[in-house]
N, C-alpha and C positions, 0 to 999 in steps of 0.2 A: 173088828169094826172100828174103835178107836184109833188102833195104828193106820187105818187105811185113811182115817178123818184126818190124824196128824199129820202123817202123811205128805194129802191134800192140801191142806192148810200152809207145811212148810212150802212146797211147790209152788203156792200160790205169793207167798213173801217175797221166795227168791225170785221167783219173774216179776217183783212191782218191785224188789232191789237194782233189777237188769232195767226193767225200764225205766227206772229214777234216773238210775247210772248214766243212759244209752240220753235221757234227758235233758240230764247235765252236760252230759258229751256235746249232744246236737247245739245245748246254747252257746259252751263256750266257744263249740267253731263258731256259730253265726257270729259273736262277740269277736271272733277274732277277726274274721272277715270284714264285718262292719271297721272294725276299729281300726286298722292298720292302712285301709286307702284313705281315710280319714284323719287320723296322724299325719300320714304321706302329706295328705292338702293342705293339713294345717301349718306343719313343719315348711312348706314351701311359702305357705301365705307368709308365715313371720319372717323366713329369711328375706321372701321378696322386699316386704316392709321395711322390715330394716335395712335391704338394701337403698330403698327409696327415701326413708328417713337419712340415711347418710349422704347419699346424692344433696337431698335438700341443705344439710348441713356443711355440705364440699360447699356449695354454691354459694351458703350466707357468707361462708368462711374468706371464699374467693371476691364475693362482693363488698365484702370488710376490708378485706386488702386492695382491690382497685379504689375506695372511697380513703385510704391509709396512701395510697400510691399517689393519688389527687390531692390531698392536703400538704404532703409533700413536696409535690411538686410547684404548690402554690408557692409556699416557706419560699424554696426555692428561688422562684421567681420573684418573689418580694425582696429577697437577699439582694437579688442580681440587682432588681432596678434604683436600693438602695445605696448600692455599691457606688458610685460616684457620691451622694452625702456624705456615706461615711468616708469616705479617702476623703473629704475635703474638711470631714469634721477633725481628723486626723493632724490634720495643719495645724500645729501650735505656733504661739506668738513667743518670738526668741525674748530672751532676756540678756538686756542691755545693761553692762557693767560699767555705774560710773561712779566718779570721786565726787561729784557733785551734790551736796544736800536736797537738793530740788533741783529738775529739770524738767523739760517739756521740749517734744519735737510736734509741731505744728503745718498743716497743709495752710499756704498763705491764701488761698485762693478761698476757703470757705473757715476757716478756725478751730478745723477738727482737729480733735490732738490724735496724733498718731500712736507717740508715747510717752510715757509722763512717771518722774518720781516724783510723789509727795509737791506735786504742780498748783495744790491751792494753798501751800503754806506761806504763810507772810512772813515777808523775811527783808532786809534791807538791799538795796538793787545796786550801793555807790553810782559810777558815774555812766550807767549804761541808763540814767535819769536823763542823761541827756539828747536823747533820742525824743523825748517827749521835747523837750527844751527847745530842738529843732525844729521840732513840726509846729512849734507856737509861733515861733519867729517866725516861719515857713509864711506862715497863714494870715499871719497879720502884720506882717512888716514890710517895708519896701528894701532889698538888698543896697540899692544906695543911700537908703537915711544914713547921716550921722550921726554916732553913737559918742555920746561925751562918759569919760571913767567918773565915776564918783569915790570919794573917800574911803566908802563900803568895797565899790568892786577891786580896787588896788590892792585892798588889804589880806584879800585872799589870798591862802597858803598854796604852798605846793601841792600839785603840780601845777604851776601859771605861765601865763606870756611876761609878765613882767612889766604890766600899764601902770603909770604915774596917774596920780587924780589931774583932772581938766583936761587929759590928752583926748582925742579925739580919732575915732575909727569908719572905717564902714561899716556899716551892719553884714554886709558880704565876705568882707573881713574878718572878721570874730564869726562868723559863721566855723570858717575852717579852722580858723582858732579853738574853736568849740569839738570837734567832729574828730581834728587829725590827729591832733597832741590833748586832747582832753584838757583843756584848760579852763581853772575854775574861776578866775576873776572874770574870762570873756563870759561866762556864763552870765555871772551875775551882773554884770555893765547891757548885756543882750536884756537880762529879766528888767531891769530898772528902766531900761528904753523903752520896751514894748509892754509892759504891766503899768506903772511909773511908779513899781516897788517891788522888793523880792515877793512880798507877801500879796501884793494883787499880783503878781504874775502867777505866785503858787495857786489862787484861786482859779485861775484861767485853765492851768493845765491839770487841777483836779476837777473841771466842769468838763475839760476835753476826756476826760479818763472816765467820768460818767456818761458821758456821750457815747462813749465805744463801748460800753458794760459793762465796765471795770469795775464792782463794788468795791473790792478788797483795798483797790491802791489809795495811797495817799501820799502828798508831795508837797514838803514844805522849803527845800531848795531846789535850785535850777541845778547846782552843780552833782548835786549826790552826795556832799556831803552828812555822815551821822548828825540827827537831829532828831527833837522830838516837842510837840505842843501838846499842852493838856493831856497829857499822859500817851498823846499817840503817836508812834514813830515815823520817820520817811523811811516808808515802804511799799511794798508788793507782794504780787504773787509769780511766779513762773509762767504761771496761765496766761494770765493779767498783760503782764509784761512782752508775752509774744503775741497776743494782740496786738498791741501798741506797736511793735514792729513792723507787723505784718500790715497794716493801716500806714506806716510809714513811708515803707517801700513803693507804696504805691504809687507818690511824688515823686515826678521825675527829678525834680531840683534836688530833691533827698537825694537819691538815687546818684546823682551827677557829685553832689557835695562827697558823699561816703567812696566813693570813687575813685576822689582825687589822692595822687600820692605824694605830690608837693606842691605846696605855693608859696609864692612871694607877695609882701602887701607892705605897705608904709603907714603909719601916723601923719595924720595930715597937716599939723602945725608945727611941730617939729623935722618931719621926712623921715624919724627915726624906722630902720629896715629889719623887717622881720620874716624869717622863712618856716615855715611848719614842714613837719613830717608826718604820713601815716601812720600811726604804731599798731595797725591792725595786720598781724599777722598772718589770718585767715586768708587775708586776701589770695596769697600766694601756696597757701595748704590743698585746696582741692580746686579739680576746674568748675567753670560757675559759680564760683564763690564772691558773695556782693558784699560783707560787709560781716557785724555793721557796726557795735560796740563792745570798748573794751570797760570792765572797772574794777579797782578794790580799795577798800576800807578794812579797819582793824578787824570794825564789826560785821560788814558782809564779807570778806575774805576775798576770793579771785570772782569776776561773772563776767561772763561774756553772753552778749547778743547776736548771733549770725542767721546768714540767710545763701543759702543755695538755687537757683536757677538751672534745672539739666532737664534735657529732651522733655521740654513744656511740662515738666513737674517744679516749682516753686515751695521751697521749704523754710521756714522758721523755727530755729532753736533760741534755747535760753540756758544756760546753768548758773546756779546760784551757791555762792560760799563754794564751790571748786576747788579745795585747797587753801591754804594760808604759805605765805612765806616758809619755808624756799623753794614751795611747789607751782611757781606761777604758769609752769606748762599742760598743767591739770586740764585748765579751762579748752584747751588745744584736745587733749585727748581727747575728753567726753565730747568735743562738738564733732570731731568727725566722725565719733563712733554712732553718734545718733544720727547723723547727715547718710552714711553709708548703708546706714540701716533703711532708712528713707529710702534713700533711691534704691538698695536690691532688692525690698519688697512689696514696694508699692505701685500698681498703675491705677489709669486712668479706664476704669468701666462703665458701661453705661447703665442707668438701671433704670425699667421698664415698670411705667406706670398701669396701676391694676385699668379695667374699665369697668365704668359704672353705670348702675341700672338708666333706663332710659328714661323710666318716671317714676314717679312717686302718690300713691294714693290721696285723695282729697276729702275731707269728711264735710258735709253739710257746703261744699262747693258746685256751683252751677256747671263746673265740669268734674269730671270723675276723677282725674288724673292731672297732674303737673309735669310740665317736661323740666329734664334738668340735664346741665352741663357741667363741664369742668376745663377750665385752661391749661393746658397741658403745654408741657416744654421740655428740651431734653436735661435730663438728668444722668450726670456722668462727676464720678468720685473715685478719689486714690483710695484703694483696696487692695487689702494681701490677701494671700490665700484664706485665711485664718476668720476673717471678716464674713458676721451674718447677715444678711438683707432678706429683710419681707417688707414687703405692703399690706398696709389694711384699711379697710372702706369703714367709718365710723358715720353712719347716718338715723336718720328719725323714721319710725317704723309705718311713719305716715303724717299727713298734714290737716290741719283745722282748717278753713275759708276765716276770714280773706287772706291770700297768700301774696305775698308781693313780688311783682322782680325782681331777681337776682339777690332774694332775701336765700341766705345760706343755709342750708337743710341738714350738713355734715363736712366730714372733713374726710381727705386722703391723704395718711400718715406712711413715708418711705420710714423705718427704722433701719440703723444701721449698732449690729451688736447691743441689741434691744435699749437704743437710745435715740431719740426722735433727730433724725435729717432734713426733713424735707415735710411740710404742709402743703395740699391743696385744698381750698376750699370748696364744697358743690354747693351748685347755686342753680335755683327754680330761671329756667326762662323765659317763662311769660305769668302775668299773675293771673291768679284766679277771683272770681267774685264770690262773695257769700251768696247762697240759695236762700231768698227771704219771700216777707209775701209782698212786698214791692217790687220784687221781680220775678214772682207768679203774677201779678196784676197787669205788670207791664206789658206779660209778653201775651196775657190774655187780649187786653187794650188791643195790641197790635195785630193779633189773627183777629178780631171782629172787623178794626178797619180795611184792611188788608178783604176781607169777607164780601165786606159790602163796596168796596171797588172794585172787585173781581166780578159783584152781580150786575154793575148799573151797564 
C-alpha cells in the first residue's frame, strides 16, 4: 500500500517536473518569438536614425562649407576691388640724391613742395638776395630814373661793375648789372635809389617777404652779402626762398631781365661803356630753363635759384650751401636732378569735389531747414603716382535761428598726402527768421484780416 502511494506521488512530481519543463519550453519560444521581430525593428529603427542623423550632419557640414565658400569668396572679391589702391599704394616717392644742405623742388603755380631736404632750415642765401632786390626795384621804380653812385655803393667788393661815386646810371641799367653779372655795388646804388638807404630798403624787402609768408627770412643787404644785426643774420629758408622766386617769375620784366644774355649800357656823364654777361649756366643745361640766380659766400657756399617751364608744368628749385670751392658744379647737379624729377613724375590731375547736403536743420526757426551752397571751381594739381587725395565735408550738425545769408555753416577740405590744399567754404542761401511770439502774433494779426476781408 505505501509503495503503490510512493509510487503515485513520484508519478505525480515527474509530470509537474514535465510540465514545469514543457512550461519553461513554451515561454522561452513565445520570448524568443516576441524578441527577435522586435530586435529586427529596433536594430532597423537605430540604423534608420542614425542614418538620418548623419544625413542631417552631411547637410550642416555642407552648409558650413557653402557659408566657408561665400566668405571666401567675399575676401576675394574685396582683394580684387582693392587691387588698384594697393598697386598705387605701392608707388613709392624716389629719393633724390644731392650735395646740397637744403633744398626744395617747388610747383610755381601753387607753392607745393614737391621735394624738399631740410627746406625750413635757415641758412644764408648770398646773392640769389637778389631776386628779391629785383622785384623792389621792379615795383617801385621807374627803369629810366637816374640812379646817382654814392660813396657806400662804389665801395663795394667784388664781384662789381666798377662805379666811381657821382657817376650816374639808369636804373634799367644796374638792373642787368644786378641780374647778369651779380654785381654788388649796383645793388646797393639800386637799394639807396629806391629805399633812400640800404637799410629802408632792407625794410622794404623784409615787408615784401612778409607779404608772401615768408616768416623765417630776413634781409639786411640788397646784395647778399654775410651780415648780421642784433644777433640776426641775412637769411632764409629754401621754402621761403622758392617762394620769393616763384612770385618773381610772374613779372614779365623779371622774366625779360633774367633772360637777357648780354647788354651794352653807358654812364651818363662821362659815356664810360659797359657790357654784362649772363653767368647763369642753367640757362643752356635743360630745355625750358628760365633762370634764375646764381650765389656764393664763404658762409653759404654755392646756391642756386632755378626755374623750369615744360609741357605747361612750371617748376622752382633752390639749393643751399651746394658745395664749397672747388665744387662750384654742385649747384648744377642737384638743380637738374630735382628738375628731372619734377617733370618725369609729376602731372597735372584734376580733383573732384565731394557734394554736399542740400540743407541743413533749423532749430527754433520759422522754417525747418536752410538751404546751402558751395562755389565750386575746377581743381587740378601736379601729382605722382605716390600722392594721396581725399575730401572731406566738415560742417555743424545743425543750425540755431536767426541764421543769416551766406553766414558759413562748414567747410570742404581737398587734402593732398594728409596736408590741407584746397578750402571751400559752405554757406546758408537764404536766412532764416527766429520762431518768436511776434511772429505768432503777426501772422495771427494777418489770418484775422485777411478773415474778415474775405467775409465782407
Amino acid at each position: 500500500m505505501m509503495d503503490f502511494k510512493q509510487r503515485q506521488k513520484r508519478q505525480k512530481g515527474q509530470e509537474k517536473m514535465k510540465f514545469l519543463f514543457l512550461s519553461f519550453f513554451l515561454f522561452l519560444n513565445l520570448i524568443f518569438f516576441l524578441y527577435v521581430p522586435t530586435s529586427v525593428w529596433a536594430n532597423d529603427y537605430v540604423v534608420e536614425n542614425k542614418m538620418k542623423l548623419t544625413n542631417v550632419e552631411q547637410t550642416e557640414y555642407e552648409l558650413e562649407q557653402t557659408e566657408s565658400n561665400i566668405e571666401q569668396a567675399e575676401i576675394e572679391l574685396e582683394q580684387t576691388e582693392s587691387e588698384p589702391e594697393q598697386a598705387e599704394s605701392k608707388a613709392e616717392q624716389p629719393e633724390v640724391k644731392l650735395y646740397a644742405l637744403s633744398a626744395v623742388l617747388l610747383d610755381a603755380t601753387n607753392n607745393r613742395i614737391l621735394y624738399e631736404k631740410n627746406a625750413d632750415q635757415i641758412m644764408p642765401m648770398a646773392s640769389t638776395t637778389k631776386i628779391m632786390t629785383a622785384i623792389i626795384a621792379l615795383e617801385n621804380g621807374n627803369p629810366d630814373d637816374v640812379v646817382t653812385v654814392s660813396k657806400k655803393a662804389a665801395s663795394m667788393p667784388k664781384v662789381h661793375l666798377g662805379m666811381r661815386e657821382g657817376e650816374q646810371y639808369y636804373l634799367k641799367d644796374l638792373m642787368k648789372s644786378l641780374m647778369l653779372e651779380s654785381h654788388n655795388d649796383s645793388a646797393v646804388a639800386i637799394a639807396e635809389h629806391i629805399g633812400q638807404s640800404v637799410e629802408g630798403f632792407a625794410q622794404m624787402m623784409n615787408q615784401k617777404a612778409r607779404d608772401l609768408g615768408c616768416s623765417q627770412t630776413f634781409f639786411i643787404t640788397p646784395n647778399g652779402l654775410d651780415a648780421e644785426v642784433d644777433g640776426k643774420q641775412h637769411s632764409t629758408t629754401a621754402y621761403e626762398l622758392a617762394k620769393i622766386a616763384a612770385y618773381a617769375i610772374q613779372n614779365t620784366e623779371f622774366d625779360e631781365l633774367i633772360a637777357t644774355r648780354s647788354a651794352s649800357f653807358c654812364e651818363l656823364t662821362t659815356q664810360r661803356s659797359f657790357t654784362v654777361n649772363n653767368k647763369d649756366r642753367f640757362l643752356d643745361m635743360m630745355s625750358g630753363a628760365i633762370g634764375i640766380k646764381t650765389g656764393f659766400t664763404n658762409k653759404a657756399g654755392y646756391c642756386f635759384v632755378g626755374a623750369v617751364e615744360r609741357d605747361g608744368i612750371k617748376l622752382v628749385s633752390v639749393v643751399l650751401a651746394s658745395g664749397w670751392p672747388p665744387h662750384k658744379n654742385y649747384k648744377w647737379v642737384d638743380t637738374k636732378a630735382m628738375m628731372n624729377y619734377g617733370i618725369e613724375n609729376y602731372r597735372y590731375r584734376e580733383i573732384e569735389q565731394e557734394e554736399i547736403p542740400e540743407s541743413l536743420a533749423v532749430l527754433d526757426g520759422i522754417e525747418d531747414e536752410a538751404e546751402l551752397y558751395m562755389e565750386k571751381e575746377d581743381v587740378s594739381c601736379l601729382l605722382a603716382d605716390w600722392d594721396k587725395v581725399k575730401t572731406e565735408c566738415e560742417m555743424k550738425d545743425c543750425l540755431t535761428a536767426p541764421v543769416q545769408k551766406n553766414e558759413i555753416v562748414g567747410y570742404e577740405k581737398i587734402y593732398i598726402n594728409d596736408e590741407v590744399y584746397k578750402v571751400f567754404p559752405i554757406k546758408v542761401k537764404n536766412s532764416v527768421g527766429k520762431y518768436t511770439y511776434r511772429y505768432c502774433l503777426d501772422k495771427v494779426l494777418k489770418c484775422y484780416i485777411l478773415q474778415e476781408f474775405l467775409s465782407q
